[in-house]
N, C-alpha and C positions, 0 to 999 in steps of 0.2 A: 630040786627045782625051786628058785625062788618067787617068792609072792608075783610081783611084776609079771615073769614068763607066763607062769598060770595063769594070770586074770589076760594077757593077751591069746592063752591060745581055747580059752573059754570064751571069750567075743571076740574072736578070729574075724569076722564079717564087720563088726563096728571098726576093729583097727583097720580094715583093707577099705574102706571107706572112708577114714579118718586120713589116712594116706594118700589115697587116691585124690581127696580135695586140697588136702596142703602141695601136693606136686600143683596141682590144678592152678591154685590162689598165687604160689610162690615162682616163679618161671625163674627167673635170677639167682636166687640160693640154692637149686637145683642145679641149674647149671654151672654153678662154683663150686657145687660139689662132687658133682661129676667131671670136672675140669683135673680140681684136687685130688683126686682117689686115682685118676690115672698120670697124673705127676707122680703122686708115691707111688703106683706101681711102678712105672717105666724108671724112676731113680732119677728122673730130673729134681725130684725135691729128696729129702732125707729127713723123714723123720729125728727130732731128735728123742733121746732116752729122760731127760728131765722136763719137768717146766719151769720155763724161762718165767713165771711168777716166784712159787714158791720152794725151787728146787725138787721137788719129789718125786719119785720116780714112779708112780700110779700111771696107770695108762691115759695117755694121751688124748685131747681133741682138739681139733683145728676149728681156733677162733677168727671168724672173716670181720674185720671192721669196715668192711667194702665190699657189695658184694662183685661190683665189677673189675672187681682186681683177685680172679679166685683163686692166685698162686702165691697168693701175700696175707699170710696168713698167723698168727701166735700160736703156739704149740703148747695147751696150758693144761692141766688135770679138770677133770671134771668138778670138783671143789673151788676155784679159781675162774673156773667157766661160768658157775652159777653167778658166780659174785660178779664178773664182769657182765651180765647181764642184769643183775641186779641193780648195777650200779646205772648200766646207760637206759634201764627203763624207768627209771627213778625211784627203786623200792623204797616204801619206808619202813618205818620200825613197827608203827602202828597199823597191821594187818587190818583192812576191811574182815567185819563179821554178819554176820546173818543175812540178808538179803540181797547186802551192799556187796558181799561178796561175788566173784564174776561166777562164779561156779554153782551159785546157792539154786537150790531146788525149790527152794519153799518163798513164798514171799506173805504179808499180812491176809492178804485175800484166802491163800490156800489152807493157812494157818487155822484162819474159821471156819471151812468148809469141815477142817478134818476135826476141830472141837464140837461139831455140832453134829457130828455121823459120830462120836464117841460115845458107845452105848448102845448102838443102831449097830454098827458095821465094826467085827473084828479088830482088833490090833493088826494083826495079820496084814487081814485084808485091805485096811487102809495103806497101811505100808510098801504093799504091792502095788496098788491102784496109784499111789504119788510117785513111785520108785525113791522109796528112802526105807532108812532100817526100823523094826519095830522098836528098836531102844530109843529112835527118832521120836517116834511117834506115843511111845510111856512118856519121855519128859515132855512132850506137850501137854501129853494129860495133867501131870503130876504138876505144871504151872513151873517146871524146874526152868524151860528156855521159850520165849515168847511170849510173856509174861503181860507185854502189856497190850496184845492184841486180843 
């Protein structure tokens, strides 16, 4: 079983919630994809065997560049899919880090909370109570990331 499976079927409850709001938030891209899946079943559409990006024969996923057109679709590998999203969400080179990041847990406020319970309150425990790892929360002690909060 790889990593991915397991950490969805250990918070089975966060992904059915996490799913349950993207159908919620998303009404269009749901229904193109439920338009598309029974195009390829019935055989009005044909999957094909390549991508029409970079020829390889890896399994396929249907890229919508519209979502109101959900039968018109690019047939591209998953490598080629990232990139074309990549490309039209504007990535850069220069990844956001520490806070700036969308996903960051920690921001300078938390950062002191958890340098000033250092010594009072576990490794452990801190780690638990922010939900981050306690190798998180060693290099904060050790001054290794956060440095100038």
């Amino acid at each position: 079983m790889n990593k991915s499976k397991r950490w969805r079927e250990t918070h089975a409850e966060r992904v059915k919630t996490q799913q349950k709001n993207w159908r919620e938030n998303n009404p269009a891209k749901r229904k193109a994809h439920r338009l598309l899946r029974a195009a390829v079943i019935s055989g009005e559409i044909v999957k094909p065997e390549k991508c029409i990006t970079c020829a390889a024969t890896k399994p396929l996923v249907a890229h919508h560049h519209d979502y109101s057109k959900p039968l018109d679709v690019h047939w591209i590998c998953r490598s080629c899919h990232a990139k074309e999203h990549g490309i039209a969400v504007g990535v850069k080179k220069n990844f956001a880090k520490g806070e700036a990041h969308g996903s960051a847990k920690l921001n300078a406020v938390v950062v002191g909370e958890i340098r000033a319970q250092l010594g009072q309150v576990s490794i452990r425990e801190l780690a638990r109570y922010y939900g981050v790892s306690e190798k998180l929360v060693r290099l904060i002690k050790n001054g290794e990331i956060w440095k100038n909060v």
